[in-house]
C-alpha positions as CSV (number, residue, x, y, z in Angstrom):
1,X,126.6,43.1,2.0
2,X,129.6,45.2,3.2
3,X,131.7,44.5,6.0
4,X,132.2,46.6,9.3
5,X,135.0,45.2,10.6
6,X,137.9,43.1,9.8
7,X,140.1,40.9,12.2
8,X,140.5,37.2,13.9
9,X,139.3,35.2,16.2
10,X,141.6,33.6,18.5
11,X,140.9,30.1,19.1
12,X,143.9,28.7,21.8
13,X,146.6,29.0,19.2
14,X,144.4,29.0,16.2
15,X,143.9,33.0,14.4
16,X,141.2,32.8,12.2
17,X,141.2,36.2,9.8
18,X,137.3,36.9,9.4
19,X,135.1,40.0,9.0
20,X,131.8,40.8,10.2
21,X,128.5,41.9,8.7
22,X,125.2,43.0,10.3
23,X,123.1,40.5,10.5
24,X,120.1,42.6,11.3
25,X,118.6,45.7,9.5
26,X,115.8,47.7,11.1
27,X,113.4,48.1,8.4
28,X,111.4,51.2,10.5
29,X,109.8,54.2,8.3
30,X,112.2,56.8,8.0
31,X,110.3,60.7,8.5
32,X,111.8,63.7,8.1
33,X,111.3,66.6,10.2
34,X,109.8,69.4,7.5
35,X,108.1,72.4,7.5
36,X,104.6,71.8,7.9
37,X,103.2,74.5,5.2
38,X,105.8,74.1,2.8
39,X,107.5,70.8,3.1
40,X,110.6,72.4,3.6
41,X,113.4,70.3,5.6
42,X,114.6,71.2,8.8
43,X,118.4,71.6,9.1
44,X,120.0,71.7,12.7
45,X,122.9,73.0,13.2
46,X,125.8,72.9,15.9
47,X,126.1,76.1,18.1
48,X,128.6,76.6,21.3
49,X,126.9,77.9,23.8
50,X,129.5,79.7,25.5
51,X,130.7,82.0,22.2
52,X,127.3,81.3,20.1
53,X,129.3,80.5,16.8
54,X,128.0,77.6,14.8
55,X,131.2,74.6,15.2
56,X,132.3,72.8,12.7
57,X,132.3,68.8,12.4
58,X,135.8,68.4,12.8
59,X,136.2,70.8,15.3
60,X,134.1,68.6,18.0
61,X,135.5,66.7,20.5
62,X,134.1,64.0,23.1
63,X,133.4,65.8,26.7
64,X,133.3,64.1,30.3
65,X,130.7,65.9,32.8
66,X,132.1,65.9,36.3
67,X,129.8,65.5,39.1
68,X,130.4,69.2,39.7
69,X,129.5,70.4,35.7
70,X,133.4,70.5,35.0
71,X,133.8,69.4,31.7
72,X,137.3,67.1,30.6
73,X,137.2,67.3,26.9
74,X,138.7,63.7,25.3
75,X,140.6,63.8,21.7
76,X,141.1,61.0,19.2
77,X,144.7,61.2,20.2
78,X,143.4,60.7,23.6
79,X,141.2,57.5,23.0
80,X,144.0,56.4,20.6
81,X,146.1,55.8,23.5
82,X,144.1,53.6,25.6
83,X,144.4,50.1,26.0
84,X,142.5,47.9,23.4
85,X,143.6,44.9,22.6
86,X,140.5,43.4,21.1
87,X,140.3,45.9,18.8
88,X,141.3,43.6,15.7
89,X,140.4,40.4,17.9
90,X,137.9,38.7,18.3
91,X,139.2,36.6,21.9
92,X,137.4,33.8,23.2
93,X,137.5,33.1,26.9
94,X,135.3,29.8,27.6
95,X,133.1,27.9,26.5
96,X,129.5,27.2,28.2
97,X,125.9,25.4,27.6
98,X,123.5,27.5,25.4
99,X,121.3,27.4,28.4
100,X,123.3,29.0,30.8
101,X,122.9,32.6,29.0
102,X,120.0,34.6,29.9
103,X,118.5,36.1,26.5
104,X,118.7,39.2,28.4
105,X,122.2,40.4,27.7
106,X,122.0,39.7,23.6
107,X,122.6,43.2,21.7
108,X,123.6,43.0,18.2
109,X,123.8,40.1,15.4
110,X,126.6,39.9,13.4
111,X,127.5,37.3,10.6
112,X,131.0,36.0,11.0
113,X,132.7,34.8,7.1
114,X,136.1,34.3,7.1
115,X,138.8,35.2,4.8
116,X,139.9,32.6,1.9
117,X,143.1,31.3,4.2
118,X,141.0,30.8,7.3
119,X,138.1,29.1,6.1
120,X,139.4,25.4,7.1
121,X,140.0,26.7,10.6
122,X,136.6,28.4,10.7
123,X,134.9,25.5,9.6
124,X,136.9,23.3,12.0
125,X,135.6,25.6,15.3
126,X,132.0,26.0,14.1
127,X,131.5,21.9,13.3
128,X,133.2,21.6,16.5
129,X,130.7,23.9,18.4
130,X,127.9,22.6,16.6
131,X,128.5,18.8,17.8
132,X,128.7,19.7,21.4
133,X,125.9,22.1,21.4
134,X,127.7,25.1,22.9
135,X,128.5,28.6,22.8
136,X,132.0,30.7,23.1
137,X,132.4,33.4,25.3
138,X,134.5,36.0,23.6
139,X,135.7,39.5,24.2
140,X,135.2,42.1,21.3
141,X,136.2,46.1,20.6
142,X,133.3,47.3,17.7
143,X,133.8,51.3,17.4
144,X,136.2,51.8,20.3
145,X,133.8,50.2,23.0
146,X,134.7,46.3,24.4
147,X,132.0,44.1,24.4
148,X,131.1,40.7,25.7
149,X,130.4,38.3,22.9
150,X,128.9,34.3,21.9
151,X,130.2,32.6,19.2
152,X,127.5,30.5,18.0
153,X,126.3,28.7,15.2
154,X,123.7,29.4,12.9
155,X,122.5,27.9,9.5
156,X,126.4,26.3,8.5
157,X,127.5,30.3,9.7
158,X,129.0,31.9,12.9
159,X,127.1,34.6,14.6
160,X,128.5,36.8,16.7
161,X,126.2,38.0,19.2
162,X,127.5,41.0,21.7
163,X,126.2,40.6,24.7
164,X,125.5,44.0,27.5
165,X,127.8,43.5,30.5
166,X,126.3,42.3,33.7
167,X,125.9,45.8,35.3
168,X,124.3,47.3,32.3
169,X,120.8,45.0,33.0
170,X,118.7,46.4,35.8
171,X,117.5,44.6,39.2
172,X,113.7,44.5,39.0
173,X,112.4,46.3,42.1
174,X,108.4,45.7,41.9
175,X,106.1,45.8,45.1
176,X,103.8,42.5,44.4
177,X,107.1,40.6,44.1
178,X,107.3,40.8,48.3
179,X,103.4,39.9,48.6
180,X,102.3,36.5,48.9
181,X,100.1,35.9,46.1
182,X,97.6,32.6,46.1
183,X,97.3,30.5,42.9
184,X,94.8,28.1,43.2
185,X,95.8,24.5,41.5
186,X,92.9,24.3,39.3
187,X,94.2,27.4,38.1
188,X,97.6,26.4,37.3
189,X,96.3,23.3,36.1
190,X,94.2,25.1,33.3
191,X,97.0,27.5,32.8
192,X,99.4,24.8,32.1
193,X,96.9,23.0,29.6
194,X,95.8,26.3,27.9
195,X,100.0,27.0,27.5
196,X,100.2,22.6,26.1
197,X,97.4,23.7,23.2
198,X,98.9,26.9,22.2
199,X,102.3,25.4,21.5
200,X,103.2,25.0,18.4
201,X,106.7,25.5,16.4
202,X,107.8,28.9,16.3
203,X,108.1,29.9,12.5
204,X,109.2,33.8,11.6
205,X,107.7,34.0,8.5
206,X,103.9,33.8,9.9
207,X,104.3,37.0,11.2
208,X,104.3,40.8,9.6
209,X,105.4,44.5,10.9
210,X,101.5,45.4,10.4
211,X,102.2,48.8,11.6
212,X,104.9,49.2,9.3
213,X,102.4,48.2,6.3
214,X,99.3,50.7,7.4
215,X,102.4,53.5,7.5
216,X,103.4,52.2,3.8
217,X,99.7,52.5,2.9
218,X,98.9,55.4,4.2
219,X,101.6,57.1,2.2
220,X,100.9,55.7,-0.7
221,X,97.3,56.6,-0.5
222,X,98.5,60.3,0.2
223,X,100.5,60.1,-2.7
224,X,98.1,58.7,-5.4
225,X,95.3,61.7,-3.5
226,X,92.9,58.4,-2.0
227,X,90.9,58.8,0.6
228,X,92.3,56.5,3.9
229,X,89.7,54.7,6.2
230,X,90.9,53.5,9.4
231,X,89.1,50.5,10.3
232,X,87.3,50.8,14.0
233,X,89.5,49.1,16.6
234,X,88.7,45.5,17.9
235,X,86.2,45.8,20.9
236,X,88.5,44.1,24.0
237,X,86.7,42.2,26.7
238,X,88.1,43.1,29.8
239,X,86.4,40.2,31.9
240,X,85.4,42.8,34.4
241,X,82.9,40.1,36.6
242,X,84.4,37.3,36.3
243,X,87.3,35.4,37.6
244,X,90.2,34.3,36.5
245,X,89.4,30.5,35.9
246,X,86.1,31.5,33.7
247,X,88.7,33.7,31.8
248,X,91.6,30.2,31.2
249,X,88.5,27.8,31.0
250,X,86.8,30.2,28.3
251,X,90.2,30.6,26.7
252,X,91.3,27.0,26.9
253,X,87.7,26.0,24.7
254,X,89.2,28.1,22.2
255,X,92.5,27.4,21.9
256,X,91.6,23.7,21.6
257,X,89.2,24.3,18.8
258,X,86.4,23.3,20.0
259,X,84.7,25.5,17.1
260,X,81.9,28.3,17.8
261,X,80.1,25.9,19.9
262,X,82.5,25.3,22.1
263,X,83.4,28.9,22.7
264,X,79.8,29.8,23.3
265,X,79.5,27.3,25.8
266,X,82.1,28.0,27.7
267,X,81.4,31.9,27.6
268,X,78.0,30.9,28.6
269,X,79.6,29.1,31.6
270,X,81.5,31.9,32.1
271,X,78.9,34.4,32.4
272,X,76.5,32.1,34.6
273,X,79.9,31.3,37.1
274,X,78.8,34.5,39.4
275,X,75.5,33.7,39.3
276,X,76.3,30.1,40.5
277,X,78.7,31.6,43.2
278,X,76.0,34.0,44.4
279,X,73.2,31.1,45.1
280,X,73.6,28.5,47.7
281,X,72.4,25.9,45.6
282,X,70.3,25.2,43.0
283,X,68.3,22.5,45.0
284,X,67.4,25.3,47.5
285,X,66.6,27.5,44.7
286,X,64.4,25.3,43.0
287,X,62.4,24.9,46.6
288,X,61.9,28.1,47.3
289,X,60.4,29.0,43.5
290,X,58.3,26.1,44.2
291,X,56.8,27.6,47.3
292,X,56.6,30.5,45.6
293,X,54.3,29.0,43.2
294,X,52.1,27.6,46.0
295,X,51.9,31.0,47.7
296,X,50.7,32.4,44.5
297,X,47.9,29.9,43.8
298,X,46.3,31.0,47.1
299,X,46.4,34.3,45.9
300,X,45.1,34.0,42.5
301,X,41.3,35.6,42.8
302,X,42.8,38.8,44.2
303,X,45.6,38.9,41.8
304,X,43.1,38.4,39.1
305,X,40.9,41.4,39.9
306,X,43.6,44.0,40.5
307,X,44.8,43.6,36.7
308,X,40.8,44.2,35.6
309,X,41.1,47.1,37.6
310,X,44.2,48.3,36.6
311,X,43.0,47.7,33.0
312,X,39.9,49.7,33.5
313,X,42.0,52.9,34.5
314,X,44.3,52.3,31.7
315,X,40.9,52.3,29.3
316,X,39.8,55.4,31.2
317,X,42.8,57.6,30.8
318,X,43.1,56.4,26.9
319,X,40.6,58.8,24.8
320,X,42.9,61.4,25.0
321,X,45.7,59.3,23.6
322,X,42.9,58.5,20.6
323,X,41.4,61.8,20.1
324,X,45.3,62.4,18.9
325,X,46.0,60.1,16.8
326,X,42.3,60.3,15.1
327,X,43.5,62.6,12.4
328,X,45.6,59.1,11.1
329,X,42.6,56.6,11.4
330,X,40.3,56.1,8.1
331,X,36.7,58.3,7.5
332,X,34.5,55.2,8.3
333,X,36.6,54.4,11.5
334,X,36.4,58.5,12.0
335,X,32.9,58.9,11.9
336,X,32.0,56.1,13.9
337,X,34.3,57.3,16.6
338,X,32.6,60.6,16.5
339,X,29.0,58.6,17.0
340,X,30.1,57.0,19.7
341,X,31.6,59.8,21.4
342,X,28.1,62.5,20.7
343,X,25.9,59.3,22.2
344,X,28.6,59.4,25.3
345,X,27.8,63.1,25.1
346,X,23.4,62.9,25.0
347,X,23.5,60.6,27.8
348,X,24.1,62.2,30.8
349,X,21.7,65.1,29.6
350,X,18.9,62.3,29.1
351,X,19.8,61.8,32.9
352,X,19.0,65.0,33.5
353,X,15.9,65.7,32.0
354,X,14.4,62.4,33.8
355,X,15.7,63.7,37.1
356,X,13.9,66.8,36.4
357,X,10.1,65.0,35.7
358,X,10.6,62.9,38.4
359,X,10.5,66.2,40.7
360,X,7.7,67.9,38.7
361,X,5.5,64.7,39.3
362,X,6.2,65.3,43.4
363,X,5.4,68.5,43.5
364,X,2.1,68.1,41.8
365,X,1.5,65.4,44.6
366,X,1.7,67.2,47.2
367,X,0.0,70.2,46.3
368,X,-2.7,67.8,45.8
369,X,-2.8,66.3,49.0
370,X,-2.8,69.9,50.5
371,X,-6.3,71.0,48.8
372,X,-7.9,67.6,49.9
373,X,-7.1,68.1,53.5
């Protein structure tokens, strides 16, 4: 590693010479802007807008907007002359309890070694902080901007942690925090015991930028001309109908381990939890089915015949359906059908014709009673 910055910290009347590294990288992918049909990069360059002549680098100076659009333009002779006396020190203040800082204000990590003639004093104030388990508030100047600061101990190293000063972190300003929200105990209960099961030691290592690998991936893939599948995103249950203690009670069987059996239980529970809530009880439920029943025994000749009768239309409205399909049915099947349906045919003309000799046979009656008289 390289250092950034070289100076002391100022413990009392102790100067310990130490420099700093950066104790974090951001290990983000890197794009270039490019020309999409070539590849070509794009190059920006610096124009003034008042004379429209591209500026050189060390031409630019730092500029102050006034309220009004006047601009104060600021030199490095200019910021050389300011007050800074942190600039090459690293001053500590006080000393407080770890717990008394808000994680809020932390901004940048950086390693703290010292230089070969400080290293007794350094390792005098860092055993020292370690033993009593707290911090030091220090003041710091990293690239011409003072900073608030912790000294703190880490691994057998100091970190120095800048810090954002107090007015830099905003005042939340939400609606629901004026409204008067209800949390039921058995609620909080279950929260509190699905929080107990889920706690476990926070280890670093168990977790992976996996956004940062499918990126990786993705341009490899481009590179060695593979074809990329995206796998489908993860279906997310939303718990639209049910409430919030089916969703920690259904939660809390799973975080305990329970196995599949478990889980499925307690989604089952969740799912029937409306239902429950709907019925008044399941005595009176089981009551009323039960007169149901009764009702229904009473009823049982007239509900029988309506299904014959609804079965008989059904077979009435049906040849059509089979004079369709009758192209897929076998010969024998075929030609028996077509028997059945030229006898269904000849009957109603057999009707007929014994309609007709009935009549013949009166009208020879009569005109035989006629002559006799």
């Amino acid at each position: 590693m390289r250092s950034m910055w070289k100076g002391a910290v100022s413990f009392g009347l102790v100067m310990i010479p130490v420099k700093l590294y950066a104790a974090t990288e951001t290990k983000d992918i890197a794009f270039r802007q490019v020309h999409r049909e070539d590849g070509g990069r794009i190059r920006f360059r610096r124009f003034c807008t008042i004379d429209e002549q591209e500026v050189p680098y060390e031409d630019i100076a730092k500029g102050y907007e006034l309220p009004d659009g006047e601009m104060v333009v600021l030199t490095e002779e200019d910021m050389a002359d300011l007050p800074l006396p942190t600039t090459k020190n690293i001053e500590v203040v006080q000393f407080c309890p770890t717990e008394q800082l808000d994680p809020i204000l932390f901004n940048r990590s950086y390693f703290v070694e010292p230089e070969a003639v400080g290293t007794r004093a350094y390792s005098l104030l860092r055993d020292a902080l370690d033993e009593s388990g707290k911090i030091a508030i220090a003041k710091v100047a990293l690239r011409q901007r003072e900073s608030l600061a912790v000294l703190r101990v880490r691994e057998g190293v100091l970190v120095l942690e800048t810090l954002l000063w107090p007015d830099e972190v905003r005042v939340p300003d939400f609606g629901f925090l004026d409204e008067d929200v209800d949390v039921r105990p058995q609620e909080l209960r279950m929260a509190s015991s699905l929080i107990e099961s889920m706690t476990v030691d926070f280890d670093p290592e168990e977790y992976h930028d996996s956004y940062r690998e499918a990126v990786q991936e993705l341009v490899a893939a481009k590179t060695e001309g593979r074809e990329v599948f995206q796998p489908e995103p993860a279906a997310t249950d939303t718990g639209g109908g049910s409430s919030l203690a089916d969703a920690l009670r259904a939660s809390l069987a799973a975080a305990k381990g329970g196995g599949p059996a478990a889980v499925a239980a307690a989604e089952e529970d969740q799912e029937e939890a409306p239902a429950r809530r709907r019925s008044p009880s399941r005595a009176s439920t089981a009551k009323a089915s039960t007169a149901k029943a009764g009702t229904g025994k009473a009823g049982t000749g007239k509900a029988a015949a309506t299904p014959a009768k609804r079965a008989a239309r059904t077979s009435t409205a049906k040849p059509a359906a089979s004079k369709a399909s009758s192209g897929s049915k076998s010969p024998a099947r075929a030609a028996k059908t077509g028997t059945a349906a030229a006898t269904k045919t000849k009957a109603p003309s057999r009707a007929r014709s014994s309609t007709a000799a009935a009549a013949t046979d009166d009208a020879k009656t009569t005109q035989r009673g006629r002559r006799a008289s």
